[in-house]
DSSP file (Angstrom, degrees, kcal/mol; ACC not computed):
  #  RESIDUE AA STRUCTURE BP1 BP2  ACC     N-H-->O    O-->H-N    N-H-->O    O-->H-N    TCO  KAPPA ALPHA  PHI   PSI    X-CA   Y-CA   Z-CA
    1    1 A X              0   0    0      0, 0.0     2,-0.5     0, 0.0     0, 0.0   0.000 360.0 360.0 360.0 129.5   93.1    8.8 -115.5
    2    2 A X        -     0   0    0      1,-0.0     2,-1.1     0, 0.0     0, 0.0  -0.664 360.0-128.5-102.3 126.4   91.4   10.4 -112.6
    3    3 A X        +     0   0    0     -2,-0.5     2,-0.3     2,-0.0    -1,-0.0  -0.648  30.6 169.4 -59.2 113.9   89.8   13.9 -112.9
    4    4 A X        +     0   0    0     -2,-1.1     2,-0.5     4,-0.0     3,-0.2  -0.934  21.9  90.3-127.9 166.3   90.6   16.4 -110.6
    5    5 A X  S    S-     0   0    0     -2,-0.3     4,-0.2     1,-0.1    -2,-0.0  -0.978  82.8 -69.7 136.9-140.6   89.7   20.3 -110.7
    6    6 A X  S >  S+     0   0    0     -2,-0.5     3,-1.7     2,-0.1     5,-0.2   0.829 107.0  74.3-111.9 -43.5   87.5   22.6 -109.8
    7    7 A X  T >> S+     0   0    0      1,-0.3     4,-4.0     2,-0.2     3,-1.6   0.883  99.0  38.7 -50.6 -47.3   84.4   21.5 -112.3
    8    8 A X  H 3> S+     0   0    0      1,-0.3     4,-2.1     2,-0.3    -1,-0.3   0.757 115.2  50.6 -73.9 -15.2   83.1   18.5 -111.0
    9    9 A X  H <> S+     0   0    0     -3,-1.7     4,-0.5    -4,-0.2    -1,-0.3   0.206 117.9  53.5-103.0  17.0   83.4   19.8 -107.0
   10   10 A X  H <> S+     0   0    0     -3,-1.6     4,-1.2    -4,-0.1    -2,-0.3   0.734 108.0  39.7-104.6 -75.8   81.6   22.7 -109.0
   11   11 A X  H  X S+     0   0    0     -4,-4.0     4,-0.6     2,-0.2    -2,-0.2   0.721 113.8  61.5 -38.8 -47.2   78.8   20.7 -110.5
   12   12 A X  H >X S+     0   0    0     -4,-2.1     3,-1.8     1,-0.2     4,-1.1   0.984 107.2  43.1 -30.7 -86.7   78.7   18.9 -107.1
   13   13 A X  H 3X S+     0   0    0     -4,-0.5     4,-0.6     1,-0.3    -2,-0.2   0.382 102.0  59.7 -61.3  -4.9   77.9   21.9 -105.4
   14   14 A X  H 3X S+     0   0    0     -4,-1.2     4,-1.0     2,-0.2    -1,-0.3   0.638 112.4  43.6 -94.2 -21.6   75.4   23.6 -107.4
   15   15 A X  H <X S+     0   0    0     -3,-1.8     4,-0.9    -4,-0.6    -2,-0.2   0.711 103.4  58.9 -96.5  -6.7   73.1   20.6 -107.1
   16   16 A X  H  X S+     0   0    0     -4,-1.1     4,-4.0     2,-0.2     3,-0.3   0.889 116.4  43.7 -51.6 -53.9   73.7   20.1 -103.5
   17   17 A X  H  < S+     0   0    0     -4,-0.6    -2,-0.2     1,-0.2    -3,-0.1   0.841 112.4  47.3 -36.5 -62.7   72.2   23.9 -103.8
   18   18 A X  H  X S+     0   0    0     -4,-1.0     4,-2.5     1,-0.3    -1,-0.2   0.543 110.0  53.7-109.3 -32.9   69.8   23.3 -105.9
   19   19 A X  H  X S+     0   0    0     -4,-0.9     4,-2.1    -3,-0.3    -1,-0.3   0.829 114.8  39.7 -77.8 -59.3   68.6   20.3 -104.0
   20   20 A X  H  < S+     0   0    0     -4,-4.0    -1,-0.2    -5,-0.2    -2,-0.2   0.709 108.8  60.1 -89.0  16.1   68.3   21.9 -100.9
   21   21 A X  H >> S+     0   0    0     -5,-0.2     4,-2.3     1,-0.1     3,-1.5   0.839 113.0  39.6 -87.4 -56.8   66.9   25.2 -102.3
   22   22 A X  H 3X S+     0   0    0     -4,-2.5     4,-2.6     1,-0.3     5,-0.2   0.816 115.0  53.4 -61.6 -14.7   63.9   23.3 -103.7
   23   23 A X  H 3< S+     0   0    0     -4,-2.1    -1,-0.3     1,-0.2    -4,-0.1  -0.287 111.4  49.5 -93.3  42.4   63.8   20.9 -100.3
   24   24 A X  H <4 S+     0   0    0     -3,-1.5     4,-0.4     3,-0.0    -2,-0.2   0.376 111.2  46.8-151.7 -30.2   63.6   24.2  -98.5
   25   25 A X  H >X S+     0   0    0     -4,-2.3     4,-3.9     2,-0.2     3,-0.5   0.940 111.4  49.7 -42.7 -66.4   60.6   25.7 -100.9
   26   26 A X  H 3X S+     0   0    0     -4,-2.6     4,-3.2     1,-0.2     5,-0.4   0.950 114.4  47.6 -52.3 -55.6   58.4   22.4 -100.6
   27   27 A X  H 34 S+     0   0    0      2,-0.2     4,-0.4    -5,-0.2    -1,-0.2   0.807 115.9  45.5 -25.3 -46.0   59.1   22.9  -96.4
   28   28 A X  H X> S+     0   0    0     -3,-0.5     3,-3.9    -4,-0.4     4,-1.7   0.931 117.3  40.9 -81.1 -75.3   58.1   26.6  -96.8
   29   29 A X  H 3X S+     0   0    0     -4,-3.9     4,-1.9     1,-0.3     6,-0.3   0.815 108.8  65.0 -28.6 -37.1   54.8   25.8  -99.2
   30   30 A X  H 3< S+     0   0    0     -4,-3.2     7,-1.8     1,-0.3     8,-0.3   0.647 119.0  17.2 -87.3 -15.0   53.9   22.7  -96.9
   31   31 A X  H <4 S+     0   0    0     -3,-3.9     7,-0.6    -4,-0.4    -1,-0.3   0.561 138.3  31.7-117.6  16.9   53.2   24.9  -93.7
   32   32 A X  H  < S+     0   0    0     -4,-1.7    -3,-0.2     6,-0.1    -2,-0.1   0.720 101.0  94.3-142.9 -26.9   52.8   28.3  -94.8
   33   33 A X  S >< S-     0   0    0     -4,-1.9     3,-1.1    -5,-0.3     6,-0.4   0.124  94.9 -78.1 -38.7 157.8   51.0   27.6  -98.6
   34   34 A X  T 3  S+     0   0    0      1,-0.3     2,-0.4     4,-0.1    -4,-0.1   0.745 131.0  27.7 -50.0 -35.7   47.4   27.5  -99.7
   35   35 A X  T 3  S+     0   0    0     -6,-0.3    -1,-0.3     4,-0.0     2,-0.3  -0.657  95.2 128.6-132.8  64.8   47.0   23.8  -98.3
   36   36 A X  S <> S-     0   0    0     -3,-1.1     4,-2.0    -2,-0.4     5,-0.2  -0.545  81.4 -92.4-112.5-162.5   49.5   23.7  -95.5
   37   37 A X  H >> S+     0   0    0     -7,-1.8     4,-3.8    -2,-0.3     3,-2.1   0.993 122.5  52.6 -67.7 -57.6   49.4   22.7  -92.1
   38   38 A X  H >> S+     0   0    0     -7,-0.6     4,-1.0    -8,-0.3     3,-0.5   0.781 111.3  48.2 -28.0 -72.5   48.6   26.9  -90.9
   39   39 A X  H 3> S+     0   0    0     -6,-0.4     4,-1.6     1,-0.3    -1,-0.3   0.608 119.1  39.0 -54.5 -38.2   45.9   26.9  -93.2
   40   40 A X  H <X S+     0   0    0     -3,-2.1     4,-1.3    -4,-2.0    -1,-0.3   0.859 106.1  62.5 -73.9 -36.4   44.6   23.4  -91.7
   41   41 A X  H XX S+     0   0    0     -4,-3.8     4,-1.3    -3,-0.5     3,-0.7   0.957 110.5  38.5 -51.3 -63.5   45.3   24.1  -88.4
   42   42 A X  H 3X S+     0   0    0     -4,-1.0     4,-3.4     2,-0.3     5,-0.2   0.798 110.8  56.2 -71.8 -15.8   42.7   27.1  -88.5
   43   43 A X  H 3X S+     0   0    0     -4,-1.6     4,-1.7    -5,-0.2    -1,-0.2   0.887 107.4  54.3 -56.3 -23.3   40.0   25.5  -90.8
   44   44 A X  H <X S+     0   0    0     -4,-1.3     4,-1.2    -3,-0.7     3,-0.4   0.958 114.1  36.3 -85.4 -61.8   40.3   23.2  -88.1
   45   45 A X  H >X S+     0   0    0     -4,-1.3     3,-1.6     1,-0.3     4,-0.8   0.949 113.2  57.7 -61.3 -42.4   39.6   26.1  -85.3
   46   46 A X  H >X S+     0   0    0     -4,-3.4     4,-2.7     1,-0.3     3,-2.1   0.897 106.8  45.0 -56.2 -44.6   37.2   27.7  -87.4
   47   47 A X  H 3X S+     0   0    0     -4,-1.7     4,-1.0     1,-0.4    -1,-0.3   0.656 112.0  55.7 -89.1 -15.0   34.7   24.3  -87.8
   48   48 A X  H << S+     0   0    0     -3,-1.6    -1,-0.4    -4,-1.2     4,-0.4   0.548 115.4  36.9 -97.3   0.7   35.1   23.8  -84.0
   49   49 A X  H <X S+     0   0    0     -3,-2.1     4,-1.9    -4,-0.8    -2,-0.3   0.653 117.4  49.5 -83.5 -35.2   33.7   27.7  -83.6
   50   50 A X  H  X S+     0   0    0     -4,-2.7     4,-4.7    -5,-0.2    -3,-0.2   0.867 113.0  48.9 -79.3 -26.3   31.1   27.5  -86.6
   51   51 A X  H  X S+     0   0    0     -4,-1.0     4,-2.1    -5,-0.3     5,-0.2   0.956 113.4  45.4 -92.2 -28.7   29.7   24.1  -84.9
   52   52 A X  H  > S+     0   0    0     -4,-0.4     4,-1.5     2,-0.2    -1,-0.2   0.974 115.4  49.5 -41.0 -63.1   29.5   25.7  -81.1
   53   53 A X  H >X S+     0   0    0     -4,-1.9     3,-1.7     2,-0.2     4,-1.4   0.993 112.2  51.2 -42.1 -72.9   28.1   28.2  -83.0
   54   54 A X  H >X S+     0   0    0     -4,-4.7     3,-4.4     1,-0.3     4,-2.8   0.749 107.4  45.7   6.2 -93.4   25.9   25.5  -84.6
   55   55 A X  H 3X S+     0   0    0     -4,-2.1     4,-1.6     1,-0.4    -1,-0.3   0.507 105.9  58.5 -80.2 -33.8   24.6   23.9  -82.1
   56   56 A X  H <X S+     0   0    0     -3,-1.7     4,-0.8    -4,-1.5    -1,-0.4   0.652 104.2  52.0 -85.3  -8.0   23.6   27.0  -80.1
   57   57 A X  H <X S+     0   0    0     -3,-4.4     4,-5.8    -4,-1.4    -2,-0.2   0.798 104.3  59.5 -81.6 -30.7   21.3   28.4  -82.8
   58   58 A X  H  X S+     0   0    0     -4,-2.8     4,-0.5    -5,-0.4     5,-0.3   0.924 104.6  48.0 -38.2 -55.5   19.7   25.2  -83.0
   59   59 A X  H  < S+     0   0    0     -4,-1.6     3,-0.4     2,-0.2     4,-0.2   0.871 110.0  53.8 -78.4 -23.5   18.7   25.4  -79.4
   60   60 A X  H >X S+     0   0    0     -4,-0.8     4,-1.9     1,-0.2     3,-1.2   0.955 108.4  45.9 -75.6 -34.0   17.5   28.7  -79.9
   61   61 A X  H 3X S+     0   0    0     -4,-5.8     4,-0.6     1,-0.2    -1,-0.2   0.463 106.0  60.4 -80.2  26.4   15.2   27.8  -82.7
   62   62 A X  H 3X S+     0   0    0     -4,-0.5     4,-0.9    -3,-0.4    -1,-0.2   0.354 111.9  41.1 -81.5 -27.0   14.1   24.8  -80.5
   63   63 A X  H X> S+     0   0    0     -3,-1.2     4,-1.3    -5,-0.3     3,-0.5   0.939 114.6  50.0-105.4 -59.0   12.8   27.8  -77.9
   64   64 A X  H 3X S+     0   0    0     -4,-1.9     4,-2.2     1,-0.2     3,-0.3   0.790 110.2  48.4 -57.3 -39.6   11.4   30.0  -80.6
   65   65 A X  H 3X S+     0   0    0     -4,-0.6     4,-1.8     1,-0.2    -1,-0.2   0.877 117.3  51.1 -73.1 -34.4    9.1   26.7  -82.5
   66   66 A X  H <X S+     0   0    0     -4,-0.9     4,-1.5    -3,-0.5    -2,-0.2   0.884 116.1  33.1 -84.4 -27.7    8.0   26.2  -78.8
   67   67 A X  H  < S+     0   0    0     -4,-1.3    -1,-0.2    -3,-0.3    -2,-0.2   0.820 122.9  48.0 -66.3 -34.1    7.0   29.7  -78.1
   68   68 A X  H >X S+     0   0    0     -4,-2.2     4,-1.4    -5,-0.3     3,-0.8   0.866 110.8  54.6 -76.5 -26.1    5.8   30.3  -81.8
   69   69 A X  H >< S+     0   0    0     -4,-1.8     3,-0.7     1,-0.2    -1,-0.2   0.967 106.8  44.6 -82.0 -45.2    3.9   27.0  -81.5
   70   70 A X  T 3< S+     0   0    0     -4,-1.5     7,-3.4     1,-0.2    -1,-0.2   0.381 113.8  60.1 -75.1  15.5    1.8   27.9  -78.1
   71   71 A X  T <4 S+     0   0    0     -3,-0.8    -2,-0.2     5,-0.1    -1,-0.2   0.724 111.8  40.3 -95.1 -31.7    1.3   31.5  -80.2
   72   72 A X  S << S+     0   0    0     -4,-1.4     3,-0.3    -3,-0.7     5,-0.1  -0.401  86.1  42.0-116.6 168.8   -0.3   29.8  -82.9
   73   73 A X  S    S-     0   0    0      1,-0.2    -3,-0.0    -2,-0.1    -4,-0.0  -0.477  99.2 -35.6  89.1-162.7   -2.7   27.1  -83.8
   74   74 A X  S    S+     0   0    0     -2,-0.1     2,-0.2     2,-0.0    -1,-0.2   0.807 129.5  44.2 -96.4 -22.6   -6.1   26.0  -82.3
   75   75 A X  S    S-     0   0    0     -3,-0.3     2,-0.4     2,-0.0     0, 0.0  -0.789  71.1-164.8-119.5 152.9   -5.2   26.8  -78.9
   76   76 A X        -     0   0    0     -2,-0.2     2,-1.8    -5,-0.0    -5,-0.1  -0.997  21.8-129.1-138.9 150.1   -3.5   29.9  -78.3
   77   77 A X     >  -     0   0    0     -7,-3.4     4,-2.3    -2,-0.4    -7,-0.0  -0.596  24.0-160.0 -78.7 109.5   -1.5   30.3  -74.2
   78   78 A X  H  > S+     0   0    0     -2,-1.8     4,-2.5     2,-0.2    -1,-0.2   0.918  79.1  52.4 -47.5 -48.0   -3.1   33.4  -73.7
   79   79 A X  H  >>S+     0   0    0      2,-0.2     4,-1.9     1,-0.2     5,-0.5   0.955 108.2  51.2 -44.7 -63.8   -0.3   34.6  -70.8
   80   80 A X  H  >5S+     0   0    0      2,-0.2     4,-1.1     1,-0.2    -2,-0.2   0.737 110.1  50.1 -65.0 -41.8    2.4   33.8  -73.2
   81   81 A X  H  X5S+     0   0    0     -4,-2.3     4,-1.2     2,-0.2    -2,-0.2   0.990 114.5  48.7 -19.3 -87.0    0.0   36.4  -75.9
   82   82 A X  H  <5S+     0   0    0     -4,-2.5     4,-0.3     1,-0.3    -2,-0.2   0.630 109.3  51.4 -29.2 -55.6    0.0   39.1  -72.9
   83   83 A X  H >X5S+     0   0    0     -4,-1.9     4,-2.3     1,-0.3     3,-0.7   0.858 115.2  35.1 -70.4 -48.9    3.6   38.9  -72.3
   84   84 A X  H 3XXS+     0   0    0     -4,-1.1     4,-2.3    -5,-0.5     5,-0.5   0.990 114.4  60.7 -72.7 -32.3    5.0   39.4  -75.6
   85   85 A X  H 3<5S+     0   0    0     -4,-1.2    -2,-0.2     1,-0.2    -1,-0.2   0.418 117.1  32.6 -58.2  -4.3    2.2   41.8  -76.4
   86   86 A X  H <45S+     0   0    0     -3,-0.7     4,-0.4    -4,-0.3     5,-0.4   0.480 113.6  55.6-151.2 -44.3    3.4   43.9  -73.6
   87   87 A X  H  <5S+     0   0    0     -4,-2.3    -2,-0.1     3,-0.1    -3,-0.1   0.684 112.9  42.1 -94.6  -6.2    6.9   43.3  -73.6
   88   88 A X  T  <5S+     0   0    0     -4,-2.3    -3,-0.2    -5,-0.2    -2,-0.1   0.826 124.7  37.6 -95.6 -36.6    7.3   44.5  -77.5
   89   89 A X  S   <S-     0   0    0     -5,-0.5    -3,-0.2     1,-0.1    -2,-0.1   0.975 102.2-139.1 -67.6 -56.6    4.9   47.5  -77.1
   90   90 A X        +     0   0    0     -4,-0.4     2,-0.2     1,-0.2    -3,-0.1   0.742  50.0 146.6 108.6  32.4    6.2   48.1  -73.6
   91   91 A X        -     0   0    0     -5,-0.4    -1,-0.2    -6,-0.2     2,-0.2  -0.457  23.8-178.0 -71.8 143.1    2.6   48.8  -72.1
   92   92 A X        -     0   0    0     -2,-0.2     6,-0.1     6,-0.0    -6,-0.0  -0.748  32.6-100.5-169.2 143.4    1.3   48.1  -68.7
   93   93 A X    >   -     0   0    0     -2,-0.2     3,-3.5     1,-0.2     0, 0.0   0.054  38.5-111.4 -60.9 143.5   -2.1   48.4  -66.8
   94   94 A X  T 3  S+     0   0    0      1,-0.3    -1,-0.2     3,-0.0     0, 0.0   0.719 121.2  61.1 -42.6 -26.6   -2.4   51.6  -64.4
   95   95 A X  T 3  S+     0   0    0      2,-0.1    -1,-0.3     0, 0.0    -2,-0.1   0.683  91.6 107.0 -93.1 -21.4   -2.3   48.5  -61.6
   96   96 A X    <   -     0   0    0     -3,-3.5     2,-0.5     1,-0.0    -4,-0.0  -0.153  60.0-144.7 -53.6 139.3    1.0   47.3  -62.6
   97   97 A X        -     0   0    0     -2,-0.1     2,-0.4     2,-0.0    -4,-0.1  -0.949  12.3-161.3 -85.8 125.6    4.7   47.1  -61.5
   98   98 A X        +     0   0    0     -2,-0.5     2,-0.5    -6,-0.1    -6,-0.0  -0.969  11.7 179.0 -99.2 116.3    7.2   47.4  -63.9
   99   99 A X              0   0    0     -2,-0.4    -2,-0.0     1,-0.1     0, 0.0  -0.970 360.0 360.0-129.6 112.0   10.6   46.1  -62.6
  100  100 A X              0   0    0     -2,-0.5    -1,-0.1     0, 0.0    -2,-0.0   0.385 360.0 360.0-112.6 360.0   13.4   46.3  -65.1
């Protein structure tokens, strides 16, 4: 005896629904959710900004231990003294030119 009627093409279609409601969630969650692709995509820009960033404070404290290091120590550059002494007070001798 064959079924026919409304129920089963009923039953059918509410998990066809249901099926594609939740395949249409996971979709949503997987790019747009805490650990989707968006969310990877900018950690991903961010760590290629923080390490540019990086990489250029590095070379400034490479130029500050070489100035601080001829500031300091047994020998001291004396010019290199003058010139910061001079350029943080903002002094210069009656004989000078100041070109800013």
């Amino acid at each position: 005896m064959r079924r026919s009627g409304l129920r089963p093409r009923a039953i059918d279609m509410t998990v066809v629904t249901l099926v594609a409601a939740a395949a249409l969630y996971f979709a949503h969650r997987g790019v747009q959710g805490g650990l989707g692709l968006r969310v990877g995509f900018t950690a991903a820009e961010e760590t290629r900004r923080l390490e540019g960033e990086l990489e250029r404070l590095q070379q400034e404290r490479v130029e500050l231990e070489t100035l601080t290091g001829r500031l300091g120590g047994e020998t001291i550059d004396l010019d290199l003294l003058d010139e910061r002494a001079r350029a943080i007070l903002g002094r210069a001798r009656s004989d000078e030119i100041v070109v800013r």
